[in-house]
N, C-alpha and C positions, 0 to 999 in steps of 0.2 A: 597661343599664337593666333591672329586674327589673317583669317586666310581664305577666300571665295574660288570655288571650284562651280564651273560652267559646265553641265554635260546636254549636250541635243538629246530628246528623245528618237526613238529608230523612225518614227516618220517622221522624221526632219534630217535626218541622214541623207548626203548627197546624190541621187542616184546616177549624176552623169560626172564625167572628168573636164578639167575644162585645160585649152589646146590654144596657150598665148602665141600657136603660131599664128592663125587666124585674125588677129588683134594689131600683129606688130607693124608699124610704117614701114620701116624695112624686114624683110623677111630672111630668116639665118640661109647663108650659102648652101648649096648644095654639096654635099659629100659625092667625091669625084673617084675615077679609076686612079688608081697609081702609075699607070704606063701610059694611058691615052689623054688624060685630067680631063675626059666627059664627065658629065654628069649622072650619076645613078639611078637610076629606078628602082621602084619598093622591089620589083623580079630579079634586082642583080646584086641585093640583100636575103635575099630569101632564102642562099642554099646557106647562110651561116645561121640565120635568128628565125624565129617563128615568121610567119608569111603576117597576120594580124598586126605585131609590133612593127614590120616594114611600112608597112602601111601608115600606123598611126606616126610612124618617125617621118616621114615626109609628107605629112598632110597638110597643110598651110591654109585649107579652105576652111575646116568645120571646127565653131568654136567650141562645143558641147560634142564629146561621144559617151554613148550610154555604157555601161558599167554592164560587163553581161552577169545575169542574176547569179548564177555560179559563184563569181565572183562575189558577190553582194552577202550573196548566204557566209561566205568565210570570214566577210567586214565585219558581219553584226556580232561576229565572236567577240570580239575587243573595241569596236568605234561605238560609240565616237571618242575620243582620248579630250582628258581636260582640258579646257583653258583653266589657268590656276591665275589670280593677282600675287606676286610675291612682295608682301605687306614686309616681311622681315628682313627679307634682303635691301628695300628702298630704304628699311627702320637703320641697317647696320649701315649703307651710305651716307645716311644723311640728305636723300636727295627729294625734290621734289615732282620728281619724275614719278607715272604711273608705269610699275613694271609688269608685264602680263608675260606669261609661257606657257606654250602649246604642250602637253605632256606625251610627247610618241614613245618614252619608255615603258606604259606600264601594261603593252600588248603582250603576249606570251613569251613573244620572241625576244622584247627587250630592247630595241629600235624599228626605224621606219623603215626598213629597208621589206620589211613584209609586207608592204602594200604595193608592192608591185613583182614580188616573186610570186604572188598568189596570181595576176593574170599572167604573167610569164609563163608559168608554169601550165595554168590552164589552156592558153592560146596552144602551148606545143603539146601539149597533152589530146584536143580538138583534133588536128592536123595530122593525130596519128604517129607524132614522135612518143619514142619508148625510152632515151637518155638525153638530158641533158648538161652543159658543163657549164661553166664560170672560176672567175676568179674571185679573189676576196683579199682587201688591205687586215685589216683587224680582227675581221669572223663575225661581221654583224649579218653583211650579205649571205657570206659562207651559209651561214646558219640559218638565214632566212628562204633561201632557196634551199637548204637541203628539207628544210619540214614541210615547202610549199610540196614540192618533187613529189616526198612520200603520199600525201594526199590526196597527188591526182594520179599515184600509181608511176610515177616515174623514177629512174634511178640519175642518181646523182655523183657528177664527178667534179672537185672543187679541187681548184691550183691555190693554195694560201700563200703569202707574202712570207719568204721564209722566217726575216729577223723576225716578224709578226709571230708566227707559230712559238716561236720561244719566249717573247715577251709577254704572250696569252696564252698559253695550253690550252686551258678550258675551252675556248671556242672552237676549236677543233677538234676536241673532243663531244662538243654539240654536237657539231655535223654528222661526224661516226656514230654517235647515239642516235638520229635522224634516221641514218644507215646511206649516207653517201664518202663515196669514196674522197681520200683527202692526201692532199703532197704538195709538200714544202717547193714552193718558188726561189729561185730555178731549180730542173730536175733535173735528171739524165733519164728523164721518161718522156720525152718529145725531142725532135730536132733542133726546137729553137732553144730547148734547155742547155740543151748540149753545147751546143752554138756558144751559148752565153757563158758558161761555164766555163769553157775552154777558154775563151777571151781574156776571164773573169775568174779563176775559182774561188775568190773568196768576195762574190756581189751575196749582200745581203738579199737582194731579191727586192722589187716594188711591183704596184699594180700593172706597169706596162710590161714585165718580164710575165705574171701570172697571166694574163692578158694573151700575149703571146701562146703560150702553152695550152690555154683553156680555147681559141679559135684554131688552134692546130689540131687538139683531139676530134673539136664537132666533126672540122671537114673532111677527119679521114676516116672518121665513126660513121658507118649506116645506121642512119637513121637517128639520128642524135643532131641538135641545135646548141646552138651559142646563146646563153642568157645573162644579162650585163647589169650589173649594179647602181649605177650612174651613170652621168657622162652625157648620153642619147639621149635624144626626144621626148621617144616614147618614155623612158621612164622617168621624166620630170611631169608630163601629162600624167601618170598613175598617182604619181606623188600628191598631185594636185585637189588630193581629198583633205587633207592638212590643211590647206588654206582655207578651201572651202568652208572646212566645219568652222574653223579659226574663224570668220566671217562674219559668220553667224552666232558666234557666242558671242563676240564684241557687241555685238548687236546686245546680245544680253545684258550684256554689260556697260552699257550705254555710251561706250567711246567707239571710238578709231582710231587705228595707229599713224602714231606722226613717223614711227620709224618700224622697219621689219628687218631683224637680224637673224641669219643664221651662220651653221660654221661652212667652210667651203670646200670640198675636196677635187667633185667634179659634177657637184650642182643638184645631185636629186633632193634632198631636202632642203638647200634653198629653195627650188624651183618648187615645191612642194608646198612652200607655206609661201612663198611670197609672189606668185605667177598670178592665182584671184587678185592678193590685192593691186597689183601692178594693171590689174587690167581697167582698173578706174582710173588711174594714171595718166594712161593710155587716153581710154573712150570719155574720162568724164572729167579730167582737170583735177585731179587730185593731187597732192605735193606731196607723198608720203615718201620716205627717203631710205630707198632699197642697201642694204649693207653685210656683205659677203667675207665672213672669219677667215682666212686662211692662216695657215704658219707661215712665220717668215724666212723659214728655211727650206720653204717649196714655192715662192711668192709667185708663180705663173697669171693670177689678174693684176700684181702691181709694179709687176717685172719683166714678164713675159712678154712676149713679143704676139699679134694678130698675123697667124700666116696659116697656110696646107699643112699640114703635118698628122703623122701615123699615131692612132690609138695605142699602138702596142709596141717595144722595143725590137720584136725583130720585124716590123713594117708587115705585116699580116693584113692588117682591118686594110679599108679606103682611107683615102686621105680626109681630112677632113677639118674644115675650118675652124678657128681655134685660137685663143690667147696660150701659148704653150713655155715653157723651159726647153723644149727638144725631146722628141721620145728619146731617146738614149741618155737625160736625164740621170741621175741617180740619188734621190733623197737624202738628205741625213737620219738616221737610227730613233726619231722621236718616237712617242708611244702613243701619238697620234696616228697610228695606221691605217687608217683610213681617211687621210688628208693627205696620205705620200703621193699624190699625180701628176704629173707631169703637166696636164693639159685641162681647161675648159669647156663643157659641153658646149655645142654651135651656138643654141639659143644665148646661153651666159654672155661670151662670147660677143657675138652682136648688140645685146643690150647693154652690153659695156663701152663698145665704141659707138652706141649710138649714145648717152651719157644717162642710159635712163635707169644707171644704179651706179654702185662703185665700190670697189675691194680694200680692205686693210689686214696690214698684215700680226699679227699676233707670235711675240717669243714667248718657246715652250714652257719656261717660266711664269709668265703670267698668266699662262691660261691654266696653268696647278694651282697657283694661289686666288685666282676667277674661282676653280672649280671647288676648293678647300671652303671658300668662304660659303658657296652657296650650297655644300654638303651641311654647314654650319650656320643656317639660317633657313634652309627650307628643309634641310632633314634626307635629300637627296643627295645621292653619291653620282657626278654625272659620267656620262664614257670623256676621253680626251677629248677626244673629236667634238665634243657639244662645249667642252671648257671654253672654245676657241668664241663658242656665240655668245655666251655669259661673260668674258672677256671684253668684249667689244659694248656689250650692254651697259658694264659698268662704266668704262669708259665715257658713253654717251650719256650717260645716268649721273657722273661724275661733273658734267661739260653744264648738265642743267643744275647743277647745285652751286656752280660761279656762275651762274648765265640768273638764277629764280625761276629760270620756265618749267612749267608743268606739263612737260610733252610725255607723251602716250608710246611707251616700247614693248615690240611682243617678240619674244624669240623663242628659236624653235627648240624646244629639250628634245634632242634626236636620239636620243637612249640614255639607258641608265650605265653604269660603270663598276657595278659591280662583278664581274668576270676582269675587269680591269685594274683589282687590285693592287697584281706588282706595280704597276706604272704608279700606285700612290705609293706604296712603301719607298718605290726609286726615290719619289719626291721628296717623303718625309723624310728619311735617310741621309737627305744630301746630293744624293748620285745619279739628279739630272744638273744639265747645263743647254742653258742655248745655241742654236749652232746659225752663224750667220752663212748665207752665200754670198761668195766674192762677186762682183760686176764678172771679172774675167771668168769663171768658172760656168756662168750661164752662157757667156758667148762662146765660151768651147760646143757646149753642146748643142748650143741655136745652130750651128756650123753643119751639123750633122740634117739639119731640118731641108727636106724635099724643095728647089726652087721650081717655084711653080708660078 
């Protein structure tokens, strides 16, 4: 099988992140109080998240911040990750489309989500915290913050997505092997669990119930922070080493992308691979055509409404500007668990209504037979969550094989899927199904959304 793998050498390794808020014509709204609706400062962030990540979440000035060497020393463990051309999957389309993917699976951890639990972890580690918490949809974050944690000496407390914990064992038993603490979304081990439970005793649990649970323990923990997976600023800026490398291997590779696909849950590895190239967009006139996977039975970029709304279902976080479904939202059971969110990080967000990308939606079905085929042509078994950007590729891949253009696609492989097996036997089996949302069903819960 004819197949070209691009690696950087370590002096050509990124050593700065790069910070498309600095870049953007409009700059993302500010995250507001919930009683006053002022505007925040990184100091009225700071008693939930590391003080460093406050900062980098509201920086709008600087477009380059440097990578602390700490940091750096844990990159060179695993980056730079390939650019691969997938010769066999364009073979099995029939298209004349060039297909590239960025490979973030084949770090230790097995997704991107460790490239930004590594300075998470070290910024609160710095600062003189000794625990931190989080949530996790699927257990890629879960997992990647609990091995960050151990590294830099800290203890870890992770709220999983209940239906998730059942759907994937194994990754929760990552994290406990890690040696961070681990419990099923929603609990009866915080107020808001309880809260929700009693409401609810039979919510399967999504990212904004664990959400809830994991900014209730920081703030009532001494000495313990909030560390978050997506969604925020700052962690699309960490992410921003993806694109970077990605950049520069095209380079190698003698093209550039006519199109950047990844899958969408609440933005860090979109923002992640596609924020560098968006920045020629931007600064240099470039037409390349931004394109964000979601499920269509979480559609918040092609559904959701642009309003204030709360990070987490029992209204915990700030308010915070947003393409949303309503935190009180409740996903349907797909085994895409880390695509169940309710809402859009701010940057996404703004760049969507400013039109300088745009979302489509993907049913759970075709993003198993997306991911069947390219486990059956590149030899890769992907997570759910990455089917959704493979999904949309072929699609586009599909569009250029009626069209004869030979346009340039690079999508992000956000992990691998092997902990993900039940969710293929569901597939092979039979015993998934699509799940649509009604119009009426999103307006129930837009209802619930803060007017502000």
């Amino acid at each position: 099988m004819k197949q070209k793998r691009f690696l950087l050498q370590e002096n050509e390794l990124p050593t700065q992140w790069y910070n498309i808020q600095a870049d953007m014509v409009n700059k993302p709204m500010p995250p507001i109080h919930p009683a006053t609706h002022e505007p925040l400062g990184w100091e009225d962030l700071a008693h939930i998240f590391p003080a460093e990540c406050c900062k980098q979440e509201l920086d709008t000035e600087h477009a380059w911040i440097d990578i602390p060497e700490e940091v750096l020393d844990k990159y060179r463990y695993y980056r730079s990750t390939p650019l691969v051309r997938a010769y066999a999957l364009e073979e099995a389309l029939g298209t004349p489309a060039h297909i590239y993917f960025k490979n973030e699976s084949v770090n230790p951890l097995g997704s991107h989500k460790i490239n930004s639990a590594l300075p998470q972890a070290y910024y609160a580690k710095i600062e003189g915290t000794t625990n931190v918490t989080t949530e996790t949809g699927a257990g890629q974050w879960g997992a990647a913050l609990s091995y960050a944690a151990k590294i830099f000496g800290l203890e870890a407390a992770v709220y999983q997505v209940k239906i998730t914990m059942q759907q994937k064992p194994y990754r929760s038993l990552m994290m406990r092997t890690f040696g961070a603490a681990v419990t099923g979304s929603p609990s009866m081990s915080t107020r808001a669990g309880k809260d929700i439970i009693t409401k609810d005793p039979t919510h399967p649990g999504s990212l904004g119930t664990a959400i809830s649970e994991a900014v209730e323990l920081a703030t009532t923990t001494p000495n313990c922070k909030y560390t978050l997976g997506s969604v925020l600023n700052h962690v699309a800026l960490h992410q921003s080493i993806i694109g970077l490398e990605a950049e520069k291997q095209m380079q190698m590779a003698g093209e550039y992308p006519d199109m950047v696909i990844a899958c969408f849950g609440g933005g860090s590895n979109f923002g992640g691979i596609a924020f560098p190239f968006m920045r020629h967009n931007i600064l240099d006139g470039k037409q390349t055509d931004f394109i964000a996977a979601e499920p269509n039975s979480c559609p918040k970029l092609t559904r959701g409404e642009f309003r204030y709304d709360f990070g987490d279902e029992a209204g915990y976080t700030p308010l915070l500007p947003m393409y949303t479904l309503g935190h009180s939202f409740k996903p349907a059971n797909i085994h895409a668990g880390g695509l169940r969110y309710h809402g859009a990080g701010m940057i996404v967000s703004q760049l969507i209504k400013d039109g300088m990308m745009r979302g489509v939606d993907i049913p759970q079905m075709e993003s198993f037979e997306a991911g069947i085929l390219f486990s059956r042509t590149e030899g890769i078994i992907p997570a759910p969550e990455s089917c959704h950007a493979i999904a949309a590729t072929i699609r586009e891949a599909n569009k250029c094989k009626e069209t004869g253009e030979e346009k340039v696609i690079l999508f992000n492989l956000s992990g691998h899927g092997l902990i993900d097996m039940p969710s293929y036997d569901a597939y092979l089996n039979g015993d998934l199904r699509n799940y649509d949302v009604p119009d009426a069903e999103i307006q129930k819960f837009l209802k619930d959304v803060p007017q502000v």
